[in-house]
NUFI-895114 format. One record per residue (C-alpha): x, z, y; chain; residue in one letter. Coordinates in nm, 3 decimals. Layout:
        x        z        y  ch  aa
        X        Z        Y   A   A
...
END
This chain:
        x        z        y  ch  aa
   12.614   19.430    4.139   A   X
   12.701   19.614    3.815   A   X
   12.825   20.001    3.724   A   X
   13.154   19.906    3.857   A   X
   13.067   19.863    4.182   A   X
   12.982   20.216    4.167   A   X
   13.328   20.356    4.121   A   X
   13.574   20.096    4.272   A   X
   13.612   20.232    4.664   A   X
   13.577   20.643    4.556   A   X
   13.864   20.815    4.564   A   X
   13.906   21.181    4.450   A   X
   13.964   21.325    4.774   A   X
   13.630   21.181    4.889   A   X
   13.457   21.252    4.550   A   X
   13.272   21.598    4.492   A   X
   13.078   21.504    4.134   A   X
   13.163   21.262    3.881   A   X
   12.920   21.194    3.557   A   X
   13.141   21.077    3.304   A   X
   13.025   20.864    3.004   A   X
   12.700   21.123    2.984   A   X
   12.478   21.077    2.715   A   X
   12.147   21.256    2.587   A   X
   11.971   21.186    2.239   A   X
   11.635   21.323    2.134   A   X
   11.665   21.293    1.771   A   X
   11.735   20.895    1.742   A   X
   11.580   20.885    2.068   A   X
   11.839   20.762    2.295   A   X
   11.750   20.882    2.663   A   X
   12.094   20.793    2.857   A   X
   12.326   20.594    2.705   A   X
   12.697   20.654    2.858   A   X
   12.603   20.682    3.209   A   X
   12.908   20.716    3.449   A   X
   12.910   20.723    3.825   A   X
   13.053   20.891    4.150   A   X
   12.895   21.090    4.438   A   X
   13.084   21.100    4.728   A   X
   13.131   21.410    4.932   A   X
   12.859   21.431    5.260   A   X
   12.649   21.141    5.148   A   X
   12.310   21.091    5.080   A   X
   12.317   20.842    4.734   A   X
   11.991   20.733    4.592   A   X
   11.867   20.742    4.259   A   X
   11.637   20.463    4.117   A   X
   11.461   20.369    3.822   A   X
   11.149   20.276    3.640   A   X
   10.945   20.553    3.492   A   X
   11.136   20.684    3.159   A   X
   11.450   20.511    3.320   A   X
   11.628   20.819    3.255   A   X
   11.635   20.967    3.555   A   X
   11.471   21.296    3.515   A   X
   11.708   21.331    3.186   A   X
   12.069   21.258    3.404   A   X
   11.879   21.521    3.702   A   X
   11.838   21.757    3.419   A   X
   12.206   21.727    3.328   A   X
   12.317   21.731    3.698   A   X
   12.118   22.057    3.756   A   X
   12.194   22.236    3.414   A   X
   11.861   22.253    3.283   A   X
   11.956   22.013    2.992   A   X
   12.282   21.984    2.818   A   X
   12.470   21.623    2.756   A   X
   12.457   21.541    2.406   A   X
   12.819   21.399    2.503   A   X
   13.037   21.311    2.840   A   X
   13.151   21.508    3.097   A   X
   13.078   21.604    3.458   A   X
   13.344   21.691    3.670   A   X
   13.259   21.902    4.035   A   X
   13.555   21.920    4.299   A   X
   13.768   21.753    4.060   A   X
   13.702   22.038    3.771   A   X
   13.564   21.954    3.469   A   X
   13.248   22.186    3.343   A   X
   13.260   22.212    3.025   A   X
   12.965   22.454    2.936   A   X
   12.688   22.306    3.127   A   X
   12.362   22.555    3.268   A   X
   12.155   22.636    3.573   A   X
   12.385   22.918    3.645   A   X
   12.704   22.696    3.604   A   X
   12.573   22.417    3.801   A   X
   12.457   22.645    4.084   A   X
   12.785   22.851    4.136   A   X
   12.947   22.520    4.142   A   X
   12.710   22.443    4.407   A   X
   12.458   22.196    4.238   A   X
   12.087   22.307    4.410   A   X
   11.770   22.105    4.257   A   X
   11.499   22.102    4.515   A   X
   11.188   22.013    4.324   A   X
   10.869   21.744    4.446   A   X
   10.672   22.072    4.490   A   X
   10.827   22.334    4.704   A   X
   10.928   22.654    4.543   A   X
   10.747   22.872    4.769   A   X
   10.596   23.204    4.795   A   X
   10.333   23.147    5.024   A   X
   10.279   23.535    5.085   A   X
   10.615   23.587    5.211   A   X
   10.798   23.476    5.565   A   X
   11.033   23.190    5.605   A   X
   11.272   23.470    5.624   A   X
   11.196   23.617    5.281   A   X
   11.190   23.271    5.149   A   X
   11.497   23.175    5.262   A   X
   11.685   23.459    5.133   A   X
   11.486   23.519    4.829   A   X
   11.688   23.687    4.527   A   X
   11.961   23.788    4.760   A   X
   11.794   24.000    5.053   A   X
   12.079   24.218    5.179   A   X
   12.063   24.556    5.049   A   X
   12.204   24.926    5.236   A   X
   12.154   25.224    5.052   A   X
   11.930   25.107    4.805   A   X
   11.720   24.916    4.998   A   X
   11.648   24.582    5.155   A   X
   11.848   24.577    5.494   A   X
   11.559   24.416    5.702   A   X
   11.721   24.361    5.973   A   X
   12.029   24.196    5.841   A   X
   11.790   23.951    5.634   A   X
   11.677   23.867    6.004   A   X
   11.941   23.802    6.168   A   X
   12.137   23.571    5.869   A   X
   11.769   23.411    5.860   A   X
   11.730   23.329    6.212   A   X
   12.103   23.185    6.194   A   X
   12.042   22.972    5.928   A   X
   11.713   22.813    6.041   A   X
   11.837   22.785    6.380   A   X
   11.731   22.387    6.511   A   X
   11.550   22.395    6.173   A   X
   11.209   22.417    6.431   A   X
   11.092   22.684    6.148   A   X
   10.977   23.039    6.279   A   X
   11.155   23.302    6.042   A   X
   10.870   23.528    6.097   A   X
   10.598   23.282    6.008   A   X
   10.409   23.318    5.644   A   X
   10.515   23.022    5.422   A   X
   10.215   22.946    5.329   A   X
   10.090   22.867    5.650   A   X
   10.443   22.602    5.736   A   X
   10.323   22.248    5.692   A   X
   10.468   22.028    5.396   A   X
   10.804   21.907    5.587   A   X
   10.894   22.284    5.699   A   X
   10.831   22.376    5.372   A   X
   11.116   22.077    5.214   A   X
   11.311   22.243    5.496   A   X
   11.315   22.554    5.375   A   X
   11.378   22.516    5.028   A   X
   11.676   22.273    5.119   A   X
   11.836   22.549    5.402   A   X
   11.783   22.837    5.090   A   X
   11.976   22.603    4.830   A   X
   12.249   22.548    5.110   A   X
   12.275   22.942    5.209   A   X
   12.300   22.985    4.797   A   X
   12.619   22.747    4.838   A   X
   12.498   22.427    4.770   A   X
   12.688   22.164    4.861   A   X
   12.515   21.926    4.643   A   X
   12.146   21.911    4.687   A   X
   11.913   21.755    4.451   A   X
   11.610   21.582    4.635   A   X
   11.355   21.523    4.375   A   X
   11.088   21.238    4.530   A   X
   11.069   21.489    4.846   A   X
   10.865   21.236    5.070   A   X
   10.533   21.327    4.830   A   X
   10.287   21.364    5.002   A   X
   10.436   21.332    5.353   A   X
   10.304   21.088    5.638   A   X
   10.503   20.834    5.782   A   X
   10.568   21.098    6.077   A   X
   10.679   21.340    5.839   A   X
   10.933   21.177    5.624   A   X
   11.079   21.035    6.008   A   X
   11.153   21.415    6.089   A   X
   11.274   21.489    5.683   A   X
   11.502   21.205    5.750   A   X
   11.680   21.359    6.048   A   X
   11.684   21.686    5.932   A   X
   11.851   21.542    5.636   A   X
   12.101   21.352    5.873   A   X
   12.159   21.638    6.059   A   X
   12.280   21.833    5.753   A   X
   12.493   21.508    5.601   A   X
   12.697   21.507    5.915   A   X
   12.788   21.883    5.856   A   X
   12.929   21.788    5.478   A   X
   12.640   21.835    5.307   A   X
   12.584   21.580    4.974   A   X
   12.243   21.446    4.852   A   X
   12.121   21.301    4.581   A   X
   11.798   21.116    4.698   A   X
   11.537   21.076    4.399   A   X
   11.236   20.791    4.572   A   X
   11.051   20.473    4.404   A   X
   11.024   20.357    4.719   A   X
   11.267   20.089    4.850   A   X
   11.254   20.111    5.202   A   X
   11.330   20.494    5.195   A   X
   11.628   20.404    4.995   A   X
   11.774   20.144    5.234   A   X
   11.673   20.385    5.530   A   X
   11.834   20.715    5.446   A   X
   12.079   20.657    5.153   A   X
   12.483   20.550    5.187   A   X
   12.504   20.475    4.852   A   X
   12.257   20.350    4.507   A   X
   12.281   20.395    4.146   A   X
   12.003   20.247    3.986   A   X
   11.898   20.377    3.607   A   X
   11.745   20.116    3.385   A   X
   11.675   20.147    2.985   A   X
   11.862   20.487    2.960   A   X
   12.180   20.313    3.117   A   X
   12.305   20.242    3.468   A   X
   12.191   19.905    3.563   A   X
   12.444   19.898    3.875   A   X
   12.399   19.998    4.264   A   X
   12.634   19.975    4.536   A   X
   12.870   20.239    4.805   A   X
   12.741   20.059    5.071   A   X
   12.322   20.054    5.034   A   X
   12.353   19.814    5.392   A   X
   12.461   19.505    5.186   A   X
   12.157   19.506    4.973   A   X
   11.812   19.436    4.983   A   X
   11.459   19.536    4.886   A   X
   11.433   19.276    4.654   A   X
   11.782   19.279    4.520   A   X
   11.703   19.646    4.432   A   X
   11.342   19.564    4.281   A   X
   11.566   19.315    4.060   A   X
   11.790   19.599    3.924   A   X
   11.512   19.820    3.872   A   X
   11.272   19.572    3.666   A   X
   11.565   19.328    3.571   A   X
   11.381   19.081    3.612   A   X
   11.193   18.948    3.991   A   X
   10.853   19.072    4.067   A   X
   10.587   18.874    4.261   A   X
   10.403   19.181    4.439   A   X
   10.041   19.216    4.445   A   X
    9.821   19.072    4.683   A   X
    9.445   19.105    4.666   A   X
    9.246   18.775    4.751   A   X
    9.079   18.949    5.053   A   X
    8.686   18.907    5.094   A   X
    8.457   18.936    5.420   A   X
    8.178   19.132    5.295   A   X
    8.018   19.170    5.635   A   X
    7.642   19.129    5.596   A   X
    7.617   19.128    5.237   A   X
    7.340   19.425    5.106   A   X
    7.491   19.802    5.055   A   X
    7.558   19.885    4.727   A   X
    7.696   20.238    4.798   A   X
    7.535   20.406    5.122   A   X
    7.653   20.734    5.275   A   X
    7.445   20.928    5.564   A   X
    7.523   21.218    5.773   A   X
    7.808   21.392    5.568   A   X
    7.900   21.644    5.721   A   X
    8.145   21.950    5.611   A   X
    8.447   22.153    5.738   A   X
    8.684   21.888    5.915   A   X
    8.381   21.606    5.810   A   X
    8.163   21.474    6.030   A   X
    8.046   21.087    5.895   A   X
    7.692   20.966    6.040   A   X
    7.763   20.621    5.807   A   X
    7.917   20.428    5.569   A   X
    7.818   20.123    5.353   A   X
    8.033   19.968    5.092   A   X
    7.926   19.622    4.931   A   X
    7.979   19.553    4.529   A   X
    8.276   19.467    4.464   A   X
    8.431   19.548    4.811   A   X
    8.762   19.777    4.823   A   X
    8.793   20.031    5.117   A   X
    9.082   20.221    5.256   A   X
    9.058   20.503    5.387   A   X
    9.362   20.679    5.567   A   X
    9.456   20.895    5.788   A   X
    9.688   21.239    5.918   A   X
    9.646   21.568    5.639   A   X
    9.331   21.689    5.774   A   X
    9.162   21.404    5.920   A   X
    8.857   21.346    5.684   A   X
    8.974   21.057    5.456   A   X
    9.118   21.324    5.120   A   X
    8.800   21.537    5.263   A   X
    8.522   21.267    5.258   A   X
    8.663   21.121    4.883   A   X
    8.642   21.447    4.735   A   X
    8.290   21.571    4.875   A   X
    8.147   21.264    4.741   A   X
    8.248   21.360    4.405   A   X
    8.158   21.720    4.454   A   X
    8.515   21.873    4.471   A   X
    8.450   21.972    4.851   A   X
    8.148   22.096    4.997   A   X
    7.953   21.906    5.231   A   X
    7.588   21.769    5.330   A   X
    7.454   21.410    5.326   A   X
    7.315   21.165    5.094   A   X
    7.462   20.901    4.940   A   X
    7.261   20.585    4.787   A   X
    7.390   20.354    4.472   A   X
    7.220   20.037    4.421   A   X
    6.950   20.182    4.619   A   X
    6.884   20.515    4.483   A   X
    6.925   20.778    4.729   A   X
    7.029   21.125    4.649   A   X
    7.253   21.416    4.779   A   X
    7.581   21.440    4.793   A   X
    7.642   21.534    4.448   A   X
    7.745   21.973    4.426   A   X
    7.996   21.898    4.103   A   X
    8.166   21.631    3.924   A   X
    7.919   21.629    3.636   A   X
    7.664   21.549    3.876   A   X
    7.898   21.280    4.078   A   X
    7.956   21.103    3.690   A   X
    7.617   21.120    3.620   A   X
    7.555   20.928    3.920   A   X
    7.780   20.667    3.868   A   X
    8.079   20.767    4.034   A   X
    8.409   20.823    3.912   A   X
    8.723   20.994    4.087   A   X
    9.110   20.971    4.019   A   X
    9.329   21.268    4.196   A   X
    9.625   21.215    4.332   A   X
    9.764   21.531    4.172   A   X
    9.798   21.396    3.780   A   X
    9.963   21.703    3.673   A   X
    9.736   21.990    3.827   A   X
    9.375   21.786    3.735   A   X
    9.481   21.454    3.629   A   X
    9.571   21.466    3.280   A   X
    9.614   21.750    2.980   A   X
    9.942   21.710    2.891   A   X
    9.912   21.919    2.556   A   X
    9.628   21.660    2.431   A   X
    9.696   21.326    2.300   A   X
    9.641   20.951    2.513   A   X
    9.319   20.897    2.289   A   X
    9.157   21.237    2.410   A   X
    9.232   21.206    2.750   A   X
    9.076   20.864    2.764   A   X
    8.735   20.971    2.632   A   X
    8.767   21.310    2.807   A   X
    8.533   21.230    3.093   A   X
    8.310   21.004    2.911   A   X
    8.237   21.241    2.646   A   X
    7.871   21.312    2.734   A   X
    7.780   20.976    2.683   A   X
    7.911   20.986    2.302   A   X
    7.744   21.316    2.206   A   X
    7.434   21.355    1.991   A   X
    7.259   21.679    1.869   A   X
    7.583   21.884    1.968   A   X
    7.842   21.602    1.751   A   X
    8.083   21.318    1.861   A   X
    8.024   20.975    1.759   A   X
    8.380   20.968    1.662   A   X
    8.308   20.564    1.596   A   X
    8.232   20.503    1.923   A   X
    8.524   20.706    2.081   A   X
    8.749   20.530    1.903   A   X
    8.649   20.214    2.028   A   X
    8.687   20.340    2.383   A   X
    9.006   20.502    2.327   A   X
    9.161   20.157    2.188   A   X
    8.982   19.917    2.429   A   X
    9.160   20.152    2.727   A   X
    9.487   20.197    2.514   A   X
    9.494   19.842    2.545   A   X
    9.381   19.770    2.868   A   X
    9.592   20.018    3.065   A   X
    9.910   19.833    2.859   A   X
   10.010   20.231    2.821   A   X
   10.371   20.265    2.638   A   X
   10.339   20.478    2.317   A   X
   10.341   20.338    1.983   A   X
    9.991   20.482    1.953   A   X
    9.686   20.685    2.131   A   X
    9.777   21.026    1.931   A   X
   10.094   21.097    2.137   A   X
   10.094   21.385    2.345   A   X
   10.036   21.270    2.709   A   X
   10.278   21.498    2.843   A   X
   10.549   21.250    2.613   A   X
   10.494   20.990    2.930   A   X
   10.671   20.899    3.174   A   X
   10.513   20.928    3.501   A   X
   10.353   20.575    3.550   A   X
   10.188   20.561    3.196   A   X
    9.992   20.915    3.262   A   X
    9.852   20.743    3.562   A   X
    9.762   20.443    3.356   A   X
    9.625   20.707    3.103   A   X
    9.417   20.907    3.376   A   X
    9.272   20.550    3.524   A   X
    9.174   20.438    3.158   A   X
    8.959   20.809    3.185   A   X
    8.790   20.781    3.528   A   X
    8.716   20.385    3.389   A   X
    8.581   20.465    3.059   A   X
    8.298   20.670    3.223   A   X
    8.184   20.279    3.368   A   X
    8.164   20.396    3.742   A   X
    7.982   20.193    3.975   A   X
    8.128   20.405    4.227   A   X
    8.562   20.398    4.202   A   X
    8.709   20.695    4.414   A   X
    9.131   20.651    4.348   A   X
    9.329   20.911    4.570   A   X
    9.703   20.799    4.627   A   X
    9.677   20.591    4.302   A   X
   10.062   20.473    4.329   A   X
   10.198   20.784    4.429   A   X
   10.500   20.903    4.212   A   X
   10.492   20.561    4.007   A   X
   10.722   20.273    4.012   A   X
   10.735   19.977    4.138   A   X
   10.646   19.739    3.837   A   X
   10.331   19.997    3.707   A   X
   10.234   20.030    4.092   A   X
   10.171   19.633    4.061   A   X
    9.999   19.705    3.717   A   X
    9.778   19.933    3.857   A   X
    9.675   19.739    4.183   A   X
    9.584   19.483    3.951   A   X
    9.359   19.701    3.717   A   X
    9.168   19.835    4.033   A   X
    9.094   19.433    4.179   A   X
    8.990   19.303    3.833   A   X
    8.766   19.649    3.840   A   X
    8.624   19.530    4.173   A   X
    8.558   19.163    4.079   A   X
    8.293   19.317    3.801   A   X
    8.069   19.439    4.107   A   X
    8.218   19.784    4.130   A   X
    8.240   19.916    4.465   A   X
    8.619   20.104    4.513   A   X
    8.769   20.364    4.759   A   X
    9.099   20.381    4.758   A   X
    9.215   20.668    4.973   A   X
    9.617   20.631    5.077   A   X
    9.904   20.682    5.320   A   X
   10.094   20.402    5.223   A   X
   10.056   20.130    5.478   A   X
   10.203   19.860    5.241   A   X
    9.976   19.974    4.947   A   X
    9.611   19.929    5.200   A   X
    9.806   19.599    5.329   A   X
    9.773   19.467    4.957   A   X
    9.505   19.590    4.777   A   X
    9.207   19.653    5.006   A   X
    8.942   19.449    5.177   A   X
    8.854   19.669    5.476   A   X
    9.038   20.005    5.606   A   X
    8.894   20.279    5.769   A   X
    9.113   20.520    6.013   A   X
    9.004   20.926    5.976   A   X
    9.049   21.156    6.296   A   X
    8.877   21.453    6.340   A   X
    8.659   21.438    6.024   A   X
    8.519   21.081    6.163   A   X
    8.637   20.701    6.167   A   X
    8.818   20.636    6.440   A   X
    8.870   20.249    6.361   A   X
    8.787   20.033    6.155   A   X
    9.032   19.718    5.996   A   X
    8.952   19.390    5.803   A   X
    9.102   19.087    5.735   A   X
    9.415   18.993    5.887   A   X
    9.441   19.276    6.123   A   X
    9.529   19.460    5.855   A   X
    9.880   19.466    5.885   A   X
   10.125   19.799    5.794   A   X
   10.219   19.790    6.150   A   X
    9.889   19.831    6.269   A   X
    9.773   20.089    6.073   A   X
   10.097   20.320    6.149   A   X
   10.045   20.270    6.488   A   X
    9.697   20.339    6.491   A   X
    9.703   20.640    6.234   A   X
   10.030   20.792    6.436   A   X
    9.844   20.731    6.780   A   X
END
C-alpha cells in the first residue's frame, strides 16, 4: 500500500477535493512534506496518524485556518489559490471540532442557524428560523425547541454537522468526533453519518482508533513523519494490523497486563459508604498493586466515584490507605496529601498548562513537597523533572519547551509524569488513552503496570472495552451510582463488558 494507491481509481467526475503536493514549514521545521491525495465525492475517508503525524497541520490547510507553505488544493475541480476560513467555507469545506461549538443557552434551532437567522424588517424572522430548523433536523431525533445545553453529546455532533451542511458544506471535517461517546453512541453517530453519505454528503473522518476506521470509512490516507505513508479507496481490503503497520511503520505487539487474582489478599485502599448525587457505594477494597476498572454509561457512578475520591465531586464516606482511615478528602490538596493522585481525562481544560514548559508541569503537583521557608529547592526539582523527562520517553529535545509545542500523546505522557512525581499510593487515571495513538497508548499502559508492580494500588476509569481487556486486573460495572457487576480474570472479555454495560 503506498500514496499511489490513493489516486489510481479517482476520477475527476467522482473527485470533489484534491491536496496537491501540500507542504507546511515552521521555520526549518518541516510539518508536511508534499502531501498529495484525493477525496472522493459522498464518502466518508479516514485520516490516520501518530501524534505530530501531521494531521492537525494538513486539517488546518483543508479548513483554511493555516496556509500551505507550497502545493495546491483544488475543490470541484477549481484550484484555490488564496487559501482562508472564509474561502474554504464558501467552497463548502465545514471543520466540526472534538468539542462541539455550542451555545448551550440557545435552542437547537438557534444553534443550527446561528449567524444567519432570517431577518424581516430588521429583525430576526422567528418563525421562518422555525420552520427551515424543523426541516433540516427532521429524522435528526433532535427537538428544535430544546436548549442545547441540555442535548446529550451525540445530538450535540448532530447539530454542529446539520449547521455546517445548511452553511453549504459538502465537505465536512470530523475531528476525533467519537470523544467521549459510548459504544451506543458512536453506533447511532455512525448511522446518522450514513444517512447523510447516501444523500452526497463527503467526510473526512479524523479517529486513532482502528476499528472505527474499518467500520465507517470507504477510503484511508494514513499521515506518517509529515508525509503520506499510503492508505487505500477501498478500507474493506485492509486490516487492523496492516493499518497499525502504516501508522508506526513498523509492527506493534499490543499490551497485555500479566493479570493477578488478588482475592483475599489484605486492603490496601478501603472505601465505605460514599455516597453523593448519582453515588451510592456501601464498599470497595483494592489490594497493592491491583488495577481496577471501572466503567460504565455517562452518569452511572464510575467518572463520579473517581473524582469524589480526589475531592473534585462532593460526596460522603471514608476511605482507608494502608490502614489509615479518613474522609473522603473535600479538595485535591487534601486527596495528594493523602496519597492519592488523579489524571483527568480532559488534558487541555485541567490536565496540563500549555503556556509553561515540560519541566514545570512535571513538578507542578509535587511542589509542596520541595518547598522550604516559602523557597524551591530548585536542586531537587530538577532531579524530578529529568528522572520523569526520562521516564515518560516525552519527545522534545529538552524539559524547557512549552507543553503546548506537543503533540497530543506526549502532553499525556507529560501530565502522567505530574500525577507520578507526587509518589501516589493511590493512582486515579480517567480515560488515560483517550485522544492518543496507538504506539503512546501502548507506552502508557505500560507506565501504569510497571507503576502497579511497585505496590501502588490503580483505578483506571474507561469506556474502552479493549483498553480494561488489557490493562486491568478486575472491572467493576457502574449503574445507578452503584456496581452492578463485578469482572476478573478471564471473563473479562470486550464482549462482555459491552454487553453488560449496554444491558
Amino acid at each position: 500500500m503506498t500514496a499511489h494507491d490513493l489516486r489510481g481509481s479517482t476520477t475527476a467526475q467522482d473527485e470533489i477535493l484534491r491536496i496537491d503536493n501540500v507542504t507546511k514549514s515552521y521555520g526549518p521545521v518541516r510539518a508536511l512534506r508534499g502531501v498529495s491525495l484525493s477525496i472522493r465525492r459522498g464518502t466518508i475517508h479516514g485520516l490516520l496518524g501518530e501524534n505530530g503525524a501531521g494531521k492537525s497541520t494538513l486539517v488546518g490547510i483543508i479548513s483554511g485556518q493555516r496556509s500551505p507553505t507550497s502545493g495546491q488544493i483544488v475543490m470541484d475541480g477549481r484550484p484555490l489559490h488564496h487559501v482562508d476560513v472564509k474561502t474554504m467555507e464558501q467552497a463548502g469545506v465545514f471543520l466540526v471540532t472534538q468539542e462541539p461549538m455550542i451555545i448551550d443557552n440557545l435552542t437547537a434551532a438557534e444553534n443550527l442557524m446561528l449567524g444567519i437567522w432570517p431577518v424581516k424588517n430588521g429583525f430576526v424572522d422567528w418563525k421562518a428560523l422555525r420552520q427551515d430548523a424543523l426541516r433540516i433536523l427532521e429524522g435528526s431525533g433532535i427537538d428544535a425547541n430544546a436548549l442545547a445545553g441540555r442535548l446529550d453529546a451525540v445530538a450535540r455532533r448532530k447539530l454542529n454537522i446539520l449547521r455546517a451542511m445548511f452553511s453549504g458544506g459538502k465537505v465536512i471535517i470530523l475531528d476525533e468526533p467519537t470523544a467521549a461517546l459510548t459504544v451506543a453512541d458512536r453506533r447511532v453517530l455512525f448511522d446518522f453519518m450514513r444517512r447523510l453519505k447516501s444523500d452526497g454528503v463527503t467526510f473526512i473522518f479524523i479517529s486513532h482508533y482502528n476499528d472505527e476506521i474499518l467500520e465507517i470509512c470507504d477510503a484511508v490516507s494514513v499521515l506518517r513523519d509529515g508525509g503520506l505513508a499510503g492508505g487505500s479507496e477501498d478500507v474493506a481490503s485492509l486490516s487492523s494490523e496492516q493499518l497499525t503497520e502504516l501508522v508506526l511503520g513498523r509492527g506493534l505487539t499490543l499490551f497485555q497486563r500479566d493479570r493477578r487474582d488478588h482475592a483475599g489478599k489484605a486492603p490496601h485502599v478501603s472505601l465505605r459508604d460514599v455516597k453523593g448525587q448519582y453515588l451510592s457505594l456501601k464498599a470497595m477494597d483494592i489490594a497493592a498493586g491491583e488495577v481496577v476498572g471501572l466503567t460504565g454509561l455517562p452518569g452511572a457512578g464510575a467518572k463520579e466515584l473517581a473524582r469524589a475520591i480526589f475531592g473534585l465531586y462532593p460526596a460522603s464516606g471514608t476511605i482507608a490507605i494502608d490502614g489509615t482511615q479518613r474522609r473522603l478528602p473535600r479538595t485535591p490538596r487534601a486527596a495528594l496529601d493523602a496519597g492519592i493522585a488523579f489524571l483527568s481525562d480532559d488534558r487541555r481544560r485541567d490536565g496540563a498548562v500549555g503556556k509553561m514548559s515540560i519541566g514545570q508541569n512535571i513538578a507542578l503537583s509535587s511542589l509542596p513537597a520541595r518547598a522550604r521557608m516559602g523557597y524551591i529547592d530548585r536542586a531537587a526539582e530538577a532531579e524530578i523533572i529529568d528522572r520523569y523527562f526520562k521516564a515518560m520517553d516525552v519527545k522534545a529535545p529538552n524539559p524547557d519547551y512549552a507543553v503546548d509545542t506537543l503533540s497530543g500523546g506526549n502532553q499525556q505522557k507529560v501530565c502522567l509524569g505530574r500525577v507520578l512525581a507526587t509518589e501516589p499510593r493511590l493512582l486515579i487515571v480517567d480515560e488515560p488513552t483517550r485522544g492518543i495513538d496507538v504506539g503512546v497508548k501502548q507506552d502508557v499502559l505500560r507506565i501504569i503496570d510497571e507503576l502497579s508492580a511497585a505496590g501502588v494500588s490503580v483505578i483506571i476509569v474507561s469506556t474502552d472495552t479493549d483498553e480494561l481487556v488489557r490493562a486491568v486486573d478486575r472491572v467493576c460495572i457502574f449503574e445507578h451510582g452503584q456496581i452492578k457487576e463485578t469482572l476478573t480474570g478471564e471473563a473479562i472479555t470486550v464482549e462482555r463488558l459491552r454487553s453488560s454495560v449496554q444491558a
